[in-house]
C-alpha positions in Angstrom: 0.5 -7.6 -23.7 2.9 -7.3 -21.0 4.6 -9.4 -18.6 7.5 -9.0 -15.6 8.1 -10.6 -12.5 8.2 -9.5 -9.2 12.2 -9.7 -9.3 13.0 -7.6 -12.1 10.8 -4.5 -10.8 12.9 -2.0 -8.9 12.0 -1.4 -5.2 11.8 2.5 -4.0 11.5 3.6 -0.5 8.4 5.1 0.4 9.2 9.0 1.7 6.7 9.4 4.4 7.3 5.0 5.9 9.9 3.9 8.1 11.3 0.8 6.3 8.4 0.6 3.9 9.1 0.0 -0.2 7.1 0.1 -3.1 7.2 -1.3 -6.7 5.3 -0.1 -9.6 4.7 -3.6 -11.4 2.2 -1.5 -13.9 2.2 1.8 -14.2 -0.1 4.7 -16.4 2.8 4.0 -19.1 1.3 0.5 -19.4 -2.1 0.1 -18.0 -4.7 2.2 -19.5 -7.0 2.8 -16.4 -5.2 0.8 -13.7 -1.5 0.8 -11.9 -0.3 -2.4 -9.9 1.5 -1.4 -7.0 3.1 -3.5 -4.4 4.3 -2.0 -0.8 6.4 -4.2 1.5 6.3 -3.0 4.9 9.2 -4.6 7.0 8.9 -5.8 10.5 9.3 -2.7 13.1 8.1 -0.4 9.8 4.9 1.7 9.4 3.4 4.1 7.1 1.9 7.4 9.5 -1.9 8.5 9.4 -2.3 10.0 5.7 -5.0 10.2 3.0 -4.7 9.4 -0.6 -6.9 11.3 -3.9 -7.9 8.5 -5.1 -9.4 5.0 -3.7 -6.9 2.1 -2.9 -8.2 -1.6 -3.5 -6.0 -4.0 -1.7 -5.0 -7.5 -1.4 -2.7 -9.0 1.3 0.1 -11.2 -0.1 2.1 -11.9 3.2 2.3 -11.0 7.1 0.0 -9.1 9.3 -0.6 -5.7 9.8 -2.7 -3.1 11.9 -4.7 -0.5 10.1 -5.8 2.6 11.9 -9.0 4.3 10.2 -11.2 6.8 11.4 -14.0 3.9 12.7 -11.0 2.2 14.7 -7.9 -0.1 14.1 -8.6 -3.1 12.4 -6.0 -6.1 11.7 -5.5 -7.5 8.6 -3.6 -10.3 7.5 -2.6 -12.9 4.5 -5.8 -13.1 2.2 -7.3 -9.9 3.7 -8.9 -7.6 0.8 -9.7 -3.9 1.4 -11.3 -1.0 0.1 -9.7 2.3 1.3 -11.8 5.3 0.0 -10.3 8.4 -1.7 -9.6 10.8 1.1 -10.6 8.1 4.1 -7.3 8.7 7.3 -5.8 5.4 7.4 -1.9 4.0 9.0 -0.5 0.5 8.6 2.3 -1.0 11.2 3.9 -4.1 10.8 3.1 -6.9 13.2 5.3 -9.5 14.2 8.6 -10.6 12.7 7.6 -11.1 8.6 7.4 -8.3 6.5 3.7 -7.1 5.5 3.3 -7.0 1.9 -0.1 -6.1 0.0 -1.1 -5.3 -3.5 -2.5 -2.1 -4.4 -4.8 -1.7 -7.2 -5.5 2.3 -8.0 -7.2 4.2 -10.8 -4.9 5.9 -13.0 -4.4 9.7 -12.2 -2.5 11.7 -9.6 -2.5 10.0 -6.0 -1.3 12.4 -3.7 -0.3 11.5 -0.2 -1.3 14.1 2.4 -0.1 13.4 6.1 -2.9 13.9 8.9 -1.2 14.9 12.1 -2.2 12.5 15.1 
C-alpha cells in the first residue's frame, strides 16, 4: 500500500515545455506495471509537437487545452479522457487564463520524448 498527496510530490519542469511541470505521484519504484503522472501546463505555456514510446492514457483535472494531432487540433477540457498512441505527433497549449492540468497514466518502461519539427 501506498499513499501521498498531491502537496507533498515535488514538481519538475518539463525540458522540452514552456512553463509546463510534472510530478511523478507513482513511479516504476512503486507501481508494478503503471506510473501516475501529473503535468500542469500554465496559462501562455505549451509542450511542442513530439512523440512518446509508449501510449499515454489521460484524464483532464482542470482548464482547457488545444491538442494538435496528425487528424487535426482537437480541444479538450475538464473531464476530457484521451488515448494518445505510442509514437502518434501530438502538442498541447494552454487556453485561457487557468492552468491545464491532466493525469497521465503510462505503462512502466522507457518513455522517450522525441521532438517532431513543424
Amino acid at each position: 500500500m501506498f499513499a501521498t498527496h498531491l502537496d507533498e510530490v515535488p514538481k519538475e519542469p518539463v525540458g522540452a515545455g514552456e512553463k509546463t511541470w510534472k510530478q511523478v505521484l507513482i513511479g516504476s519504484d512503486r507501481g508494478p506495471n503503471f506510473a501516475m503522472r501529473r503535468f500542469i501546463i500554465e496559462p501562455g505555456g505549451f509542450m511542442p509537437m513530439h512523440t512518446n514510446t509508449v501510449e499515454h492514457e489521460q484524464l483532464v483535472l482542470a482548464g482547457e487545452a488545444e491538442i494538435d494531432t496528425a487528424d487535426g487540433p482537437i480541444r479538450v477540457r475538464r473531464g476530457s479522457v484521451l488515448l494518445m498512441p505510442a509514437g502518434e505527433p501530438h502538442a498541447y497549449r494552454c487556453l485561457g487564463d487557468e492552468a491545464f492540468e491532466f493525469l497521465c497514466l503510462v505503462p512502466n518502461g522507457e518513455d522517450r520524448i522525441e521532438l517532431v519539427d513543424p
